[in-house]
C-alpha positions as CSV (number, residue, x, y, z in Angstrom):
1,X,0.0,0.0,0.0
2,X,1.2,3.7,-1.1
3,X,0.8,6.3,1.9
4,X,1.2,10.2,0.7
5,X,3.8,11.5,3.4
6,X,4.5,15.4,3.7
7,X,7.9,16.2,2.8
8,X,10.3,18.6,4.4
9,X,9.8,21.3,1.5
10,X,5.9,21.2,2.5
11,X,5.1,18.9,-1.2
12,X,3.1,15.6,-0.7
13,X,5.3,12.8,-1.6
14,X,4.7,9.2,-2.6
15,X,6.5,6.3,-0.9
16,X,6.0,2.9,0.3
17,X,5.2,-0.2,-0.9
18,X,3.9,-0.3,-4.4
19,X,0.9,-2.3,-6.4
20,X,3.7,-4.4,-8.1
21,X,5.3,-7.4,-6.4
22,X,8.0,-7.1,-4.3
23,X,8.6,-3.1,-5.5
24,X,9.3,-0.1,-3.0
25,X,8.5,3.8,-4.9
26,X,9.7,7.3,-4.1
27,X,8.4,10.1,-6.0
28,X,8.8,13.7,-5.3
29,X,8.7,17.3,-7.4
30,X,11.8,19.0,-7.1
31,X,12.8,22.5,-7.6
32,X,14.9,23.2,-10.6
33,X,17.8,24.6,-8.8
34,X,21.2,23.1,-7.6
35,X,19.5,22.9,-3.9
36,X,17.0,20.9,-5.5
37,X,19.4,18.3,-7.3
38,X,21.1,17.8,-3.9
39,X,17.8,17.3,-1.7
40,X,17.2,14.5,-4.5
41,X,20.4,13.0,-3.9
42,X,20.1,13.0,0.1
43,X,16.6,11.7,-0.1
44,X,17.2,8.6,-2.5
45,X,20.3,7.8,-0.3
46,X,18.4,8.0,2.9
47,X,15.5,5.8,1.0
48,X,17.9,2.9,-0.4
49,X,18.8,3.0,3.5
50,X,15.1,2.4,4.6
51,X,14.5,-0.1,2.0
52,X,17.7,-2.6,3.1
53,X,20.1,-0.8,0.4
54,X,22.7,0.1,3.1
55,X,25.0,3.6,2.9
56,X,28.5,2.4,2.2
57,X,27.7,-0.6,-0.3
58,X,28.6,-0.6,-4.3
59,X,24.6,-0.6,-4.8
60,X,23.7,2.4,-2.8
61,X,26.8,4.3,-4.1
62,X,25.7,4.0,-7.6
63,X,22.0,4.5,-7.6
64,X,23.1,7.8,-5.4
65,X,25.5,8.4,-7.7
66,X,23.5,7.7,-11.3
67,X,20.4,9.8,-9.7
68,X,22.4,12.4,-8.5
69,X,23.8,13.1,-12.1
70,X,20.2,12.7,-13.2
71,X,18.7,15.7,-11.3
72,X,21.9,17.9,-12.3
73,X,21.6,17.1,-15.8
74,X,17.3,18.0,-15.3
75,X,18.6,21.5,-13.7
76,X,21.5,22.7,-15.8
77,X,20.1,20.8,-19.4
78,X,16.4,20.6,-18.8
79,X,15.5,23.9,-17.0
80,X,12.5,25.8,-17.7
81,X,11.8,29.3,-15.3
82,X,9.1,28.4,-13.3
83,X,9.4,24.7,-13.7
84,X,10.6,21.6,-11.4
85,X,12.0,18.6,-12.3
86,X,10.0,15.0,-10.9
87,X,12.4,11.9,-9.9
88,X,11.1,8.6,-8.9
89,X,13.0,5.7,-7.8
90,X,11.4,2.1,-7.6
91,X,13.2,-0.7,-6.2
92,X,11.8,-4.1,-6.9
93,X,13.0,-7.8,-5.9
94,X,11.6,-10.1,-8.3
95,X,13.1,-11.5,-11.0
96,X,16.0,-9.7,-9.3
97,X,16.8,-6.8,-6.8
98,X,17.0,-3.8,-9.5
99,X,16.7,0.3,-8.8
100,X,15.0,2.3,-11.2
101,X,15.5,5.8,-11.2
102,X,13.3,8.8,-13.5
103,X,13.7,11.9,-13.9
104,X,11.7,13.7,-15.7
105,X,12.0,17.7,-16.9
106,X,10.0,20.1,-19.0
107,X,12.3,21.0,-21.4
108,X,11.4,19.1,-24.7
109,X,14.0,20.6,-27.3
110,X,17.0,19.6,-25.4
111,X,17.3,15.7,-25.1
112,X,20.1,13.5,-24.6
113,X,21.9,11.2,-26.9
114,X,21.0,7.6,-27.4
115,X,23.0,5.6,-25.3
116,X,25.9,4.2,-27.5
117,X,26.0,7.3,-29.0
118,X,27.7,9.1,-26.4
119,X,30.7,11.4,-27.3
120,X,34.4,10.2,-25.9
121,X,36.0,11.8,-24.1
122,X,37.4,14.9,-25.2
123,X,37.2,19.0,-25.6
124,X,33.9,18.8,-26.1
125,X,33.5,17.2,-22.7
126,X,35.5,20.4,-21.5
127,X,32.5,22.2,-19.7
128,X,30.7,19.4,-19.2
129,X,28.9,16.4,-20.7
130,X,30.1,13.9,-18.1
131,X,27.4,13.2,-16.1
132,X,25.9,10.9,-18.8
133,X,29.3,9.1,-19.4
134,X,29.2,8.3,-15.8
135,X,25.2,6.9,-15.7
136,X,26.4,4.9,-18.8
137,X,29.3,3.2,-17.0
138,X,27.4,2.5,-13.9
139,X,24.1,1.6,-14.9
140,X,22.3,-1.6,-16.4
141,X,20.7,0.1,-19.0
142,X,19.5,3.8,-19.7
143,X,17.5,5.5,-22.1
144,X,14.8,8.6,-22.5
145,X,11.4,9.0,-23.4
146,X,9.1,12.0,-24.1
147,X,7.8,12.8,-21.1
148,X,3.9,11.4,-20.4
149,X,1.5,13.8,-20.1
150,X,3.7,16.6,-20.3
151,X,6.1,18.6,-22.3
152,X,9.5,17.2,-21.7
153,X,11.1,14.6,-21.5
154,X,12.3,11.4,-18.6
155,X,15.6,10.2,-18.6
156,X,15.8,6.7,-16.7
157,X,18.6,4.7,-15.2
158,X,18.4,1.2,-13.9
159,X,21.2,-0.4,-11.5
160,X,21.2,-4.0,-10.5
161,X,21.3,-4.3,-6.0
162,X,23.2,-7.5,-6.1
C-alpha cells in the first residue's frame, strides 16, 4: 500500500510499498535549482537506506551516484523558469533486486543522446557532458522518453542491487 507522506519542502510525496510485487516507490517534485538536485540526492540515499540498500555498499553508491547526475543534468540541461524537475525511484526484488531511477524535466527541445552514441571523451567534454558518461558506465541500462503527459522529456537509469 502507497501512503502520501509530507515532505520537508511542505510537497506531498509518494513512498512505500507499491501495487507491483515485491517493489518499493519514491516520487517527489523537485525544484529546478542546484539545492533541488542535492535534496534529491540525500533523499534517494536516505530511502535505499530504509529499504535494506545500506550507505557504504557498491549498490547504494551507484543508484546515489547515477540519480544524483540525473537531477543535475534536469537542472543545468532541462530547466524551464518556473518549472521543477520530478524523480522517482522504484526498487523491486523479483526477478531480481533492481533500482529504477526517472527523472523527468520540461524542457522538450534539449534531449540526450541515445545511449551508445555518447561522445568520448574529449574538448567537447571540457564544460561538461560527463554526467551521462558516468550513468552509462554505472548503470544496467539507460535511455529517455518523451515525457507522459507533459512537455518534456524522462531520462531513466536502472542499477542491478546485487
Amino acid at each position: 500500500m502507497t501512503s502520501n507522506n509530507l515532505s520537508p519542502t511542505g510537497t506531498t510525496q509518494l513512498s512505500g510499498d507499491s501495487p507491483y510485487l515485491g517493489s518499493r516507490v519514491f516520487a517527489l517534485q523537485f525544484t529546478s535549482t542546484a539545492r533541488g538536485a542535492r535534496l534529491a540526492r540525500r533523499l534517494v540515499a536516505v530511502r535505499l537506506d530504509e529499504w535494506g540498500v545500506p550507505y557504504g555498499s557498491g549498490a547504494h553508491e551507484t543508484v546515489v551516484l547515477v540519480a544524483a547526475e540525473l537531477a543535475t543534468n534536469a537542472v543545468r540541461h532541462g530547466h524551464v523558469p518556473g518549472r521543477d524537475f520530478h524523480l522517482l525511484l522504484r526498487v523491486t526484488d523479483a526477478p531480481r533486486p533492481v533500482a529504477r531511477i526517472e527523472v523527468s524535466d520540461t524542457r522538450a527541445e534539449r534531449v540526450p543522446p541515445r545511449p551508445g552514441q555518447l561522445p568520448g571523451p574529449g574538448p567537447e567534454l571540457a564544460d561538461g557532458g560527463r554526467g551521462l558518461l558516468l550513468v552509462d558506465a554505472l548503470a544496467d541500462r539507460w535511455g529517455w522518453c518523451p515525457r507522459r503527459g507533459a512537455p518534456g522529456k524522462t531520462v531513466w537509469a536502472e542499477c542491478a542491487l546485487t
